[in-house]
C-alpha positions as a Python dict, from the first residue, in 0.01 Angstrom:
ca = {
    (1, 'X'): (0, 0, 0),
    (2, 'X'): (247, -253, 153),
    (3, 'X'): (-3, -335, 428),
    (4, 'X'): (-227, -492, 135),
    (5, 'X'): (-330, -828, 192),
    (6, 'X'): (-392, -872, -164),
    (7, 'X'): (-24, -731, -310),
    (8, 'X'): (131, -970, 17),
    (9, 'X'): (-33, -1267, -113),
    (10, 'X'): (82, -1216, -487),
    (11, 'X'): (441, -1143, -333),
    (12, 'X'): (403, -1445, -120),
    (13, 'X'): (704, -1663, -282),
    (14, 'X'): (941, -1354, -330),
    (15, 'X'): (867, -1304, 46),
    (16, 'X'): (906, -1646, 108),
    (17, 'X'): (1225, -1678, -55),
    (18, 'X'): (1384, -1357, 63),
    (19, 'X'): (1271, -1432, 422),
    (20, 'X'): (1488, -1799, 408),
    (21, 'X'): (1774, -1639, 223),
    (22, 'X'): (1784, -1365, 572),
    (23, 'X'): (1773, -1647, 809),
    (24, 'X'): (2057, -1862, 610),
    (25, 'X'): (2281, -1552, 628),
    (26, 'X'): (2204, -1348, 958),
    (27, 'X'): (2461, -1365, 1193),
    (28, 'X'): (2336, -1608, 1489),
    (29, 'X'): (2390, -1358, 1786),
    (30, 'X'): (2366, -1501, 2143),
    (31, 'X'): (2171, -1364, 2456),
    (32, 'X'): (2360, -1154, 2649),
    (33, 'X'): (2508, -1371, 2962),
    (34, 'X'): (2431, -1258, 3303),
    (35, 'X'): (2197, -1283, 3608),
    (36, 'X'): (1816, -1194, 3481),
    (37, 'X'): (1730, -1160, 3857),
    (38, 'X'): (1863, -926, 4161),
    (39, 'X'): (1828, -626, 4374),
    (40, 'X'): (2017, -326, 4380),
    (41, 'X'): (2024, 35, 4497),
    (42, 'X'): (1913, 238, 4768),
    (43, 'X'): (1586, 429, 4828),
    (44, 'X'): (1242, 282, 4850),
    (45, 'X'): (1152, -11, 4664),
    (46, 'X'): (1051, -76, 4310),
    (47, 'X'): (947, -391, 4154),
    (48, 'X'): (1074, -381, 3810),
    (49, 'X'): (981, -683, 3541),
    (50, 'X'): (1128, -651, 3151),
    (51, 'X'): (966, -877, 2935),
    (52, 'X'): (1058, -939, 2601),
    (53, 'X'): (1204, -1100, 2270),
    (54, 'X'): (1539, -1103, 2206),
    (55, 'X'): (1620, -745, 2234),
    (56, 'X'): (1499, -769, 2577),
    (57, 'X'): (1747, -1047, 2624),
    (58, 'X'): (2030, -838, 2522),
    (59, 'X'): (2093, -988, 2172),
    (60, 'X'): (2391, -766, 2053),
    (61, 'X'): (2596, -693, 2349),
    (62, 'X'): (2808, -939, 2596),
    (63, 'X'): (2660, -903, 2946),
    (64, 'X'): (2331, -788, 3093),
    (65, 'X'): (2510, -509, 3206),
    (66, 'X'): (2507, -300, 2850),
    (67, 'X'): (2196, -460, 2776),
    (68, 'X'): (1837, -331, 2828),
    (69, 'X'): (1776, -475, 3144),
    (70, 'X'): (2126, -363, 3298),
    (71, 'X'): (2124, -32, 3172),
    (72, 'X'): (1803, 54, 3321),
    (73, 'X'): (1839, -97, 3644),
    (74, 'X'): (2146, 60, 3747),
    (75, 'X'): (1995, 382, 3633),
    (76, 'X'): (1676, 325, 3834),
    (77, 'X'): (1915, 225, 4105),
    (78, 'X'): (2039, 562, 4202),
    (79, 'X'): (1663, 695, 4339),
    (80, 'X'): (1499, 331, 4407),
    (81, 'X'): (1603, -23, 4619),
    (82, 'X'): (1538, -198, 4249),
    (83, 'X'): (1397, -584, 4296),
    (84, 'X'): (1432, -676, 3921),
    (85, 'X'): (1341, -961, 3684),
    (86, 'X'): (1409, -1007, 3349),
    (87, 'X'): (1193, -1309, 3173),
    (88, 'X'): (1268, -1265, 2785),
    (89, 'X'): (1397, -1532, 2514),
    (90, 'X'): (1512, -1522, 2155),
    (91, 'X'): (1218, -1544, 1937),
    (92, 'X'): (933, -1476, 2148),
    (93, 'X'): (632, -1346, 2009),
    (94, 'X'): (345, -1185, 2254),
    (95, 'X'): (136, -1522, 2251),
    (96, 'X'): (434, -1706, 2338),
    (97, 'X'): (563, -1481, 2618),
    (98, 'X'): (188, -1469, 2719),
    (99, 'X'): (186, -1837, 2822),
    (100, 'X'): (510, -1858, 2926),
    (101, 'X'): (416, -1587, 3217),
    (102, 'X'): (141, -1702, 3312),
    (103, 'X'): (305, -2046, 3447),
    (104, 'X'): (527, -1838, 3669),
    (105, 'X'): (517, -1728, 3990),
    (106, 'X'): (602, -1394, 3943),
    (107, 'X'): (509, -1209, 4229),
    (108, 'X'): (441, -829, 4260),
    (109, 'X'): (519, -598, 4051),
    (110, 'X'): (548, -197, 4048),
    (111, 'X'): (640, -117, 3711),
    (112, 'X'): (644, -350, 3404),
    (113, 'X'): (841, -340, 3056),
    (114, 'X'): (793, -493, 2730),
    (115, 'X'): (922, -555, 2410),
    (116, 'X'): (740, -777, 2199),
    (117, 'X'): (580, -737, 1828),
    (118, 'X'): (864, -737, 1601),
    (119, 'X'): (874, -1147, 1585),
    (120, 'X'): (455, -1078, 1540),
    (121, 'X'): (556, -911, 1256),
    (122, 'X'): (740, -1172, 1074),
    (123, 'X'): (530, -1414, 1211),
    (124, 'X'): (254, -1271, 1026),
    (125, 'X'): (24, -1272, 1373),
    (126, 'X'): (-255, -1096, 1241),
    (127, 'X'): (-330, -783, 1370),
    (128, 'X'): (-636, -872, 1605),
    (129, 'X'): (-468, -1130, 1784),
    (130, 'X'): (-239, -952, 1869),
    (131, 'X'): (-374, -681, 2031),
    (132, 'X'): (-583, -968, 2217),
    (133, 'X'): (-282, -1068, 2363),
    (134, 'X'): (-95, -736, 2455),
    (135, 'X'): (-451, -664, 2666),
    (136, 'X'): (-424, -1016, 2835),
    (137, 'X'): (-26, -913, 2893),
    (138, 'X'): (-142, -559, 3049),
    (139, 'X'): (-407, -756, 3253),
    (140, 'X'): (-168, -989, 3415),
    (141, 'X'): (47, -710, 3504),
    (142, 'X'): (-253, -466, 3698),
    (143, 'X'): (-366, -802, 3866),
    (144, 'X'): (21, -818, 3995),
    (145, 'X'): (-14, -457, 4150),
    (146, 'X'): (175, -294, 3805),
    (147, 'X'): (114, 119, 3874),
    (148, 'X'): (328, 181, 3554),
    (149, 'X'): (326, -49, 3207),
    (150, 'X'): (567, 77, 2983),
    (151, 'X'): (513, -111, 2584),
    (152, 'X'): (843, -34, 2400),
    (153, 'X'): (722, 58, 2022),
    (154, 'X'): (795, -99, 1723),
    (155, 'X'): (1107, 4, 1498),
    (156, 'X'): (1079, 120, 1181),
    (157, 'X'): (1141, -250, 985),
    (158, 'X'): (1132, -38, 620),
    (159, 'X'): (1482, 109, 797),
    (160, 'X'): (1667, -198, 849),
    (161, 'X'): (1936, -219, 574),
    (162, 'X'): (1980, -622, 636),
    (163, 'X'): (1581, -662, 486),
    (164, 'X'): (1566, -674, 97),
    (165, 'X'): (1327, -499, -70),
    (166, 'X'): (1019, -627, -142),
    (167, 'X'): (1053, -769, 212),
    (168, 'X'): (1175, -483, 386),
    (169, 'X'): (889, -275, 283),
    (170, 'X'): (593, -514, 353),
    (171, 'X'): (739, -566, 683),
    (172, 'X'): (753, -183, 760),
    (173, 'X'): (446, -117, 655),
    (174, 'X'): (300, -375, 927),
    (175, 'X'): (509, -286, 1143),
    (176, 'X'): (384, 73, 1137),
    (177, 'X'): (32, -86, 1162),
    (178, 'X'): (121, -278, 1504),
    (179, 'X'): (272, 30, 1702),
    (180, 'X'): (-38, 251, 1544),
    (181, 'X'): (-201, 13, 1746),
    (182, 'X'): (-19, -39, 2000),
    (183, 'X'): (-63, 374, 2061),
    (184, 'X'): (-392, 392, 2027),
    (185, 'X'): (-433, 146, 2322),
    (186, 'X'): (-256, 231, 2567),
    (187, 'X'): (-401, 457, 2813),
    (188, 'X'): (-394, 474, 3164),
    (189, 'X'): (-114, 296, 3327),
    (190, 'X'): (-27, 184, 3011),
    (191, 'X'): (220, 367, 2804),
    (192, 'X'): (350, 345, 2463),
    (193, 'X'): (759, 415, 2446),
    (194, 'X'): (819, 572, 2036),
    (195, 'X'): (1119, 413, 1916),
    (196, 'X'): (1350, 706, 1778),
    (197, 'X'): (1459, 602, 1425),
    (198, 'X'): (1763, 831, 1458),
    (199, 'X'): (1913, 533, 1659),
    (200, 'X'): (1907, 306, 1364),
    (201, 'X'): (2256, 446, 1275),
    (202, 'X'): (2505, 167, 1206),
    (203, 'X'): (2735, 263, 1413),
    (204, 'X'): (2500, 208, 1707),
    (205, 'X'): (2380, -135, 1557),
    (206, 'X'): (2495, -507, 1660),
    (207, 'X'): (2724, -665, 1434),
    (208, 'X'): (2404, -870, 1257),
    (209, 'X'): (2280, -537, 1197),
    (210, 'X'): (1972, -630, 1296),
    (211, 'X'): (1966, -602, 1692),
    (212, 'X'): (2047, -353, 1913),
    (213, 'X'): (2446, -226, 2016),
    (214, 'X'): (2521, -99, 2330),
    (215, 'X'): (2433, 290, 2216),
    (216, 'X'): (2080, 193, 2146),
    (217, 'X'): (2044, -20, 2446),
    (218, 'X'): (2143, 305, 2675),
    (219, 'X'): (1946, 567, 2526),
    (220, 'X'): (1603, 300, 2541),
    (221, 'X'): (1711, 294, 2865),
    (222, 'X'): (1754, 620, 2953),
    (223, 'X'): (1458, 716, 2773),
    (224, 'X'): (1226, 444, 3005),
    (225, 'X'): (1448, 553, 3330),
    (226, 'X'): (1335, 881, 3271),
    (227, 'X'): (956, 847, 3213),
    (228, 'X'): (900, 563, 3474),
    (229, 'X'): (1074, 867, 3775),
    (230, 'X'): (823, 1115, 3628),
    (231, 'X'): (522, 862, 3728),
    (232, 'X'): (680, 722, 4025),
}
């Protein structure tokens, strides 16, 4: 019932509101600091690029190291000679990311990561578009040689305790609508990555409560570590 364009559009200025009173009070968290390029490990050689908003970035821990991008690579490091690249910023919605790759020289790539839709969300991208755009993502990345795409899923939005309600809800309920989506089209060398709602625990949380902590960043690694050996 959330998903309702007609009860969204009556909500619009309690939305509105709420929405502006979140952003006045969220904690600003940075990116975390570190290299977003490298190599490392031993074994035969993997082409790894994360893409992403600012969970890819590592908003909610220090370094790249407990972040996403850290976390994985070292694990991938143990079995693989991991040439990594991370290209993710604070904000970023699919379009935006879209574009941004697309003036890059990326090079090759073996497996690819993403985590985009939750800014989509807010941003109120509609629904179309954006699967438009997460098909011209999963293009770019065959026509780069990708044999694995890995789409991280949305989170549960309804879940996040720093939301007020009515906004918390209508959020959820699109967000449930994207990663619906986002299932039902990927196929192939695509692959859609569940977010477990058991991690939403505050304890594994940033201090914004909003973004990932180091617990969740490890276990979406280990979870994407673990599926991308299975298909290498």
């Amino acid at each position: 019932m959330m998903s309702s364009l007609t009860l969204r559009v009556l909500l619009l200025p309690v939305l509105v509101a709420q929405a502006l009173a979140v952003r006045l009070r969220a904690l600003k968290l940075p990116e975390a600091a570190g290299p977003r390029q490298g190599v490392e490990g031993f074994g035969p050689p993997l082409r790894l690029l994360i893409v992403g908003d600012s969970s890819a970035a590592g908003v909610g821990v220090d370094s790249q190291t407990q972040a996403l991008t850290g976390r994985l690579v070292a694990d991938l490091a143990r079995d693989f000679t991991v040439h990594w690249r991370l290209e993710a910023r604070t904000g970023a919605t699919t379009g935006h990311m879209l574009r941004h790759l697309r003036r890059l020289d990326l090079g090759p790539v073996d497996v690819a990561v993403t985590a985009l839709g939750v800014n989509d969300v807010t941003r109120q991208v509609p629904l179309r578009r954006w699967r438009r755009q997460q098909a011209a993502l999963a293009a770019l990345f065959l026509s780069l040689g990708a044999r694995q795409i890995w789409r991280s899923g949305l989170p549960p939005m309804q879940d996040f305790r720093l939301l007020p309600r009515p906004l918390r809800d209508v959020l959820g309920a699109r967000a449930r609508i994207f990663d619906a989506a986002l299932n039902h089209d990927s196929f192939g060398p695509m692959h859609r990555l569940p977010f477990d709602p058991q991690r939403l625990d505050p304890s594994g949380l940033a201090a914004d409560g909003f973004h990932p902590g180091a617990p969740i960043y490890a276990a979406w690694a280990g979870d994407l570590a673990r599926e991308i050996r299975q298909r290498a």
